[in-house]
N, C-alpha and C positions, 0 to 999 in steps of 0.2 A: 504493500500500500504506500505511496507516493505523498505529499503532503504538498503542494506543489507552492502554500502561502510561504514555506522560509525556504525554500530550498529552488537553484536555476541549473541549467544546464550550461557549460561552460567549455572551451576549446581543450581539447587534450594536450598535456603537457608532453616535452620530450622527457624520448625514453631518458724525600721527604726530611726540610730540616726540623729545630726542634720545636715539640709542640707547646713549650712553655711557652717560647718567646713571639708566638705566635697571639697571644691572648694579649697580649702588651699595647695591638692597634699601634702598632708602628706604621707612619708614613699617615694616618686617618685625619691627623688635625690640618695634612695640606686641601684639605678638600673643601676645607675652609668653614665646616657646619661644624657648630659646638652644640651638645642639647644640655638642657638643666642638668645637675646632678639628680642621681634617684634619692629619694632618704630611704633608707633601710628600717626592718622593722616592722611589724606588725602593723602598727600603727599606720601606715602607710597605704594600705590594700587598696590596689586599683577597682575599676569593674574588670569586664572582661578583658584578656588578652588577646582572642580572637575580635575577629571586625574590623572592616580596614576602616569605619568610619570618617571617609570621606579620601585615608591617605591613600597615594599613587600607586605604590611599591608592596605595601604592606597586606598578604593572603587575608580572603574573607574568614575562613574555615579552618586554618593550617594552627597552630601554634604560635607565638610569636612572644621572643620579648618585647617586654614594655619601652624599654630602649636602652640602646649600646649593645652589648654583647653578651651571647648564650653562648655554649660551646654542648657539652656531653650531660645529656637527661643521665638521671640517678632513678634507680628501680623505685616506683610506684609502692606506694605500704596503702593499707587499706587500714581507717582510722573511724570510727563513731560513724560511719555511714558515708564515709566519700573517700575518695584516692585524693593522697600526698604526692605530688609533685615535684621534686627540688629537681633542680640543676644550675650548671656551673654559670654565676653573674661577674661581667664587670661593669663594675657602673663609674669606670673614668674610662674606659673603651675611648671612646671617641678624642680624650685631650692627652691621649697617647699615653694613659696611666698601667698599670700593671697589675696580675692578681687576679682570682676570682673568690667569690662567695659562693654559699649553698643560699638558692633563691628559692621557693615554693609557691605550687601552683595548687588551687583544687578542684576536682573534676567529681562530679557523679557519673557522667554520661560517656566519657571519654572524646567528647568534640566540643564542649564549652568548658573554659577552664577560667578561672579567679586567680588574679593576684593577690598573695596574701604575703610578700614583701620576702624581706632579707631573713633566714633563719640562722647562718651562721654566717659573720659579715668575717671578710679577708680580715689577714693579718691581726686574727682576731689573741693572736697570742706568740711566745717566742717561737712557734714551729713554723710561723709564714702562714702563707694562703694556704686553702684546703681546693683539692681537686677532687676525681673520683672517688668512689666508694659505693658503700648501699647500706641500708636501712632495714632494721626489725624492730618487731614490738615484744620486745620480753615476755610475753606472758607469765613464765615461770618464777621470774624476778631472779634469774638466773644471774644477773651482773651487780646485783645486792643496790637498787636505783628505786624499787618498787615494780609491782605486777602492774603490767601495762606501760612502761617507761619503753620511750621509743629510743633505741640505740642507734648511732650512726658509729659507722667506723668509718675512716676517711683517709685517702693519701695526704699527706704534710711532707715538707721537705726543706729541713732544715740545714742550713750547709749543701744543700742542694743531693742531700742522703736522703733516698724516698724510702717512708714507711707508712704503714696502717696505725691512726691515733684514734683514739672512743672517743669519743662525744655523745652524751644524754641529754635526755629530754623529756620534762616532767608535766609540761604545758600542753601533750597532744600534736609535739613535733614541733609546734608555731616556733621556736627559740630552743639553743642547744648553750650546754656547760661543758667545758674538756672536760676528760675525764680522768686526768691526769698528766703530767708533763713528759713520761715517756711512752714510744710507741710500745702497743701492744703484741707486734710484732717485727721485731727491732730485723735493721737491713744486714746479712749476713756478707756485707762486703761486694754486693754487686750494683750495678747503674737503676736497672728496672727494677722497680718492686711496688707495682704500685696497682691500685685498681680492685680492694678486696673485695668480693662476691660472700656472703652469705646468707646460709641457707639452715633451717632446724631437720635436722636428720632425725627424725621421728622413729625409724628406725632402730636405732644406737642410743636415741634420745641425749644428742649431743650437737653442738653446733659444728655445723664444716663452713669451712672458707677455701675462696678459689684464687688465688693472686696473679696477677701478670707478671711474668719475669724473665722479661725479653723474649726469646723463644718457644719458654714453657710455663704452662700453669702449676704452680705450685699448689699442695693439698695440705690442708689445716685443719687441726680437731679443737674442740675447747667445751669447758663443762658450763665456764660462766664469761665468755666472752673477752675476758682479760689476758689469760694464760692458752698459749695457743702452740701445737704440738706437729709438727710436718710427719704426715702420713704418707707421701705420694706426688705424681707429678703427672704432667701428661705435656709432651714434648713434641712440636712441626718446628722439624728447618725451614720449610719450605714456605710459608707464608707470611715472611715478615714477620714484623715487629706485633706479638700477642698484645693486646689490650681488652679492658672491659671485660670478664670472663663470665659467663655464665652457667648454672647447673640448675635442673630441673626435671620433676617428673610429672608426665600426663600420663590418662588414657586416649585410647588411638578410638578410633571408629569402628573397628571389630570389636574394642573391648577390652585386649590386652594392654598392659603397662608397659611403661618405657621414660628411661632414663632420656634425656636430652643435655649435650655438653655445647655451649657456645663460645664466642670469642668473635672479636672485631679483627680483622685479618687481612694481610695484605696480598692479594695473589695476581696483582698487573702481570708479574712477573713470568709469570706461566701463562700467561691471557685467562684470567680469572677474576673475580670480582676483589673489591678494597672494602667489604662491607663487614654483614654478620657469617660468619661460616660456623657451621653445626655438625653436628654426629648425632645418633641414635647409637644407645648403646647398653652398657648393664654395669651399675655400681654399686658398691658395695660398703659403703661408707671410707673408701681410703683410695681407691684405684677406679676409674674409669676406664673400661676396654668397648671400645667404637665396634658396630658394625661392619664399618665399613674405612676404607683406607681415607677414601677422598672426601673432603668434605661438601656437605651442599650448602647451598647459599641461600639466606633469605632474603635478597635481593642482587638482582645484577643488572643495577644502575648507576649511576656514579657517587650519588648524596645518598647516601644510608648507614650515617656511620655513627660507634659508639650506641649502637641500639641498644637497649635491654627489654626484657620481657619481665611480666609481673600478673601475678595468679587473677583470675575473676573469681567475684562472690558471689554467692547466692544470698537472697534476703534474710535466711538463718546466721549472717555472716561468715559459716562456712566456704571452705574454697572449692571452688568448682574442676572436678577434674579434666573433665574434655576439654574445658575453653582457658586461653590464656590470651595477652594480649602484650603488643610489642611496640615500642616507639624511638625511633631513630632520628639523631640530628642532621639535618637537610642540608650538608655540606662537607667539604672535604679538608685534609689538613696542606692539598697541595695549593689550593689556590682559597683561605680561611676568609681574606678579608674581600675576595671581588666579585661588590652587590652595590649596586646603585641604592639599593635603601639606605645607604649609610646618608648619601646626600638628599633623597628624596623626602622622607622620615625617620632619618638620626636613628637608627639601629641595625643591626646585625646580627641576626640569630632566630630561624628558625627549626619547626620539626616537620617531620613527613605525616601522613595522618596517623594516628593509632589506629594499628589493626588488632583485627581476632584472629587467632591462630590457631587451628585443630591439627591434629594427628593422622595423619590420615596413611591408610594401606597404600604402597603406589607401590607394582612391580615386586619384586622379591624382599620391598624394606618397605621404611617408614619416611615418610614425609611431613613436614608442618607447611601446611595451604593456609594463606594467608585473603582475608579480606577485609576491607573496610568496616569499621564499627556501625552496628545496625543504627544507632540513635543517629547514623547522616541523613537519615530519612526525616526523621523532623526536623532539621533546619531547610529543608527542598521549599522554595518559593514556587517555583512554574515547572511543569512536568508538560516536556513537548514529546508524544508517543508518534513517533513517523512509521512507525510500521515496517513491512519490507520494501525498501527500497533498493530496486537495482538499479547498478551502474557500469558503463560503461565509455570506458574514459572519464571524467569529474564530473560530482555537483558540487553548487558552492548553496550551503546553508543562508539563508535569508537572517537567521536568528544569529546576533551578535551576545557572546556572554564571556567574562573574567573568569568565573568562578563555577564552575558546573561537573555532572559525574553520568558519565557517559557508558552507555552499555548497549551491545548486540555482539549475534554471531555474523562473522565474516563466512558468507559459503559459497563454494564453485562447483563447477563440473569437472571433477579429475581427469576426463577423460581431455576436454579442451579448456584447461587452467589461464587464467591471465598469471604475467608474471609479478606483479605487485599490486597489493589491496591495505586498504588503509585511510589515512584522516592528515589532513595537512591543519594543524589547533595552534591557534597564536597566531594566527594569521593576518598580517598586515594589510593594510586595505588594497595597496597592488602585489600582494604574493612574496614578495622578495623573501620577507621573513615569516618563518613559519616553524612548528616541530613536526618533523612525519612519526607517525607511528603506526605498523602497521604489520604486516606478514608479505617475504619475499620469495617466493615460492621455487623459483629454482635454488636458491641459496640454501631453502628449508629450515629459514629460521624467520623470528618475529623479532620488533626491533624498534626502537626508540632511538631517532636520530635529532640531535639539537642541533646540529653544526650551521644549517639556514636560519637562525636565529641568534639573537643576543645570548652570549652563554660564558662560563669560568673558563673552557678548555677546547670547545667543540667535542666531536666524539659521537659514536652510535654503541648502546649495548646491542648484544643480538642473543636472543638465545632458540635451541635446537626445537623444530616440531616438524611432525609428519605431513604433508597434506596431502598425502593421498587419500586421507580421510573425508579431504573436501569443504573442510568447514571448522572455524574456530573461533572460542567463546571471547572476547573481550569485553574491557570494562577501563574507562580511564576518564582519574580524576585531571581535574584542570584549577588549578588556584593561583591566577595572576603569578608568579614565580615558581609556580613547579607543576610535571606533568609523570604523572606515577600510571602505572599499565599493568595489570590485572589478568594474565593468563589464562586460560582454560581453566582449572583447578582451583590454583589460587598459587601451586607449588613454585610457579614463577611469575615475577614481579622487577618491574624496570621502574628505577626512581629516579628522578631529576631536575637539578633547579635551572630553571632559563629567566634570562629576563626581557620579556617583549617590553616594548613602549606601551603605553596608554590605550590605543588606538589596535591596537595587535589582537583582535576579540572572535577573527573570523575561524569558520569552521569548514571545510572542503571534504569532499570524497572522494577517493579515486578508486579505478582497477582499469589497469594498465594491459593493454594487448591481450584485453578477454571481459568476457562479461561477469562480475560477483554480484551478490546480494547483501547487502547487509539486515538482516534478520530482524525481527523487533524494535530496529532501532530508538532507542530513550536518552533524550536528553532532560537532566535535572537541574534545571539552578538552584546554587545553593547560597542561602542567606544568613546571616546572623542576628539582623537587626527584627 
């Protein structure tokens, strides 16, 4: 079915340095914008962080700091009936200042988040700034703070010797107290050691910790979070520098259990992704043994970095074992500071959407399929249902929009295939700039190209599909600076930040040297206000 009010028929086209000093906003004050300082503090809580409420640069839908600079989300804790939020602030970012804070956001729904200000402000003590880490709620009152006392344990680096320092929190996280003056797991003489992951091993009934330590994850045991005991390790040459580390168990969709080991990971090297890379595996409280050798990736886009995943609840407060959800920072450490939002609206720092993540059977293993959080469906202003639309050679869409979440199947005839199908999104009012995303059918991959567009690096991810099956599911978000692509399954996912101009709103269709259909086509604008 055809729609013919937004949509024309149109001519066919021819056929890593260091990351400290990164956070510093060096080279930011010649751009000549200075924004207010933030005040830190509770006291301080904006409204939403979402909304570009009138600015240019700034995602309708996405996450965003309130201004200057984010860097790496801190795992999600679920708190009196809402998720916790922190991650890494600078709030002199822009006058070229240094350091970051633990910032906190709070979410019910996982697409509308609150500012609720500085939780542990930089240089808050002799250890320097605090960077990564993660977050539990003691239940047990296992760290002698009280039951319910939310723990942070955090990197510091003092002398520029990275360790894991405690930090409590008696307040329901709002504000944190050291928890003493040395780390609780002091650096045994090497550069990395930073990035602790914990998790309660219900199990053992003891707590484990995951550390980053350059190459390899180190394993940690502890009764009460203080005193912390190396069990183990899990070791790749092969993909760069380990950060962020992750451990987790779901159920899969058959039913069975399974351990899940992560890490933010570099694998350009091999032509692999720079994102999350994961295992399916069986642990034991001290060793993880994978699967499988290679890792899979939860995104192969170029901004997906520093992700973490954090448990969903059920309204019993229990955690829900099928669903889990995942939120990564929307940019890279090779190119951290190049965003025109610094000079359009004075910031620098968002996230890709939180997804849901299930477990799912694929093939002889396990896989986490990823998709957008259900509650996007209530922020949808106008739902344009085009139905099936076939093409051959381009339509250009009628309906101009920023912000919207796009879904159909792409299907052909195997027997006389076109060789490219897809959507030209960002689209400037004469074509020149645009993002393709789409499926290239002799090639036999699908594929997010930003390079015809305003972008950090240029580049196309591409990843492997069959099509001699004829026909393939997509789904892709659009939020004014970034365009993320939604696979068949869900088990592949292309992420990436581009920056169109203003005016950059068009939407196009192609299929190239054959006729496709694009299947139910649905376009959703998505709104905040």
């Amino acid at each position: 079915m055809n729609t013919p009010s937004i949509m024309q028929d149109t001519a066919v086209p021819g056929s890593r340095v260091s990351r400290r000093s990164l956070v510093t906003g060096a080279g930011v004050a010649a751009l000549g914008y200075l924004a207010a300082p933030a005040t830190a503090g509770p006291a301080a809580a904006a409204p939403l962080l979402v909304n570009g409420g009138g600015m240019r640069q700034r995602p309708e839908y996405h996450f965003s700091v309130p201004d200057n600079w984010k860097n790496d989300p801190q795992r999600p804790i679920y708190v009196n009936g809402e998720y916790l939020y922190y991650y890494l602030y600078n709030a002199d970012y822009l006058e070229g200042g240094a350091g970051t804070a633990w910032r906190l956001a709070t979410t019910r729904d996982h697409v509308s988040f609150r500012d609720e200000g500085v939780a542990i402000p930089k240089f808050s003590n002799a250890n320097g700034d605090c960077w990564s880490g993660s977050l539990v709620v003691d239940e047990r009152n296992t760290a002698g703070y009280g039951k319910g006392a939310v723990i942070a344990v955090v990197t510091q680096a003092p002398g520029g010797k990275q360790a894991p320092y405690l930090w409590y929190s008696t307040d329901g996280g709002r504000s944190f107290t050291p928890g003493g003056k040395a780390p609780v797991l002091p650096n045994p003489g090497v550069q990395d050691f930073r990035d602790p992951k914990i998790i309660w091993d219900g199990d053992r009934r003891r707590w484990f910790l995951a550390n980053a330590e350059g190459r390899t994850l180190g394993f940690y045991v502890s009764p009460d979070l203080h005193s912390w005991t190396r069990v183990g390790e899990f070791v790749r040459t092969d993909l760069g520098l380990l950060e962020c580390p992750d451990i987790f168990r779901m159920t899969a969709d058959d039913g069975t259990t399974h351990w899940i080991l992560g890490t933010s990971a570099n694998g350009n090297g091999r032509g692999l992704p720079a994102t999350y890379a994961y295992w399916t595996g069986a642990f034991n409280g001290s060793a993880f043994v994978p699967d499988h050798d290679e890792p899979h990736w939860l995104d192969w886009g170029f901004d997906f970095y520093g992700a973490v995943t954090y448990p969903d609840h059920f309204a019993s407060c229990a955690e829900n074992p099928a669903l889990r959800r995942a939120i990564g920072w929307a940019n890279f450490w090779d190119y951290p500071h190049n965003t025109p939002t610094l000079a359009t609206d004075g910031y620098n720092g968002d996230d890709m959407i939180v997804r849901e993540l299930r477990l799912i059977r694929a093939g002889n293993g396990y896989r986490l399929a990823s998709a957008p959080p259900a509650a996007l469906s209530a922020y949808v202003g106008s739902t344009h249902r085009l139905g099936d639309v076939s093409v051959q050679g381009t339509k250009d869409l009628t309906l101009r929009s920023g912000a919207y979440d796009l879904s159909c199947e792409l299907a052909w005839d195997p027997a006389a295939p076109p060789t490219n199908i897809g959507f030209e999104l960002c689209r400037a009012p004469g074509g020149g700039r645009h993002v393709a995303v789409g499926a290239y059918l002799p090639g036999r991959y699908s594929y997010v190209n930003r390079r015809p567009t305003i972008n950090p690096t240029g580049g196309e991810s591409q990843t492997p599909f069959d099509p001699a099956a004829g026909k393939l599911q997509v789904r892709v978000l659009v939020d004014r600076n970034s365009v993320e692509l939604f696979v068949g399954d869900g088990t592949v996912v292309h992420s990436h930040r581009v920056f169109p101009l203003e005016g950059d709103n068009g939407i196009r269709l192609y299929s190239n040297d054959g006729r496709a259909t694009f299947r139910r086509l649905t376009i959703r604008e998505i709104t905040m206000s």
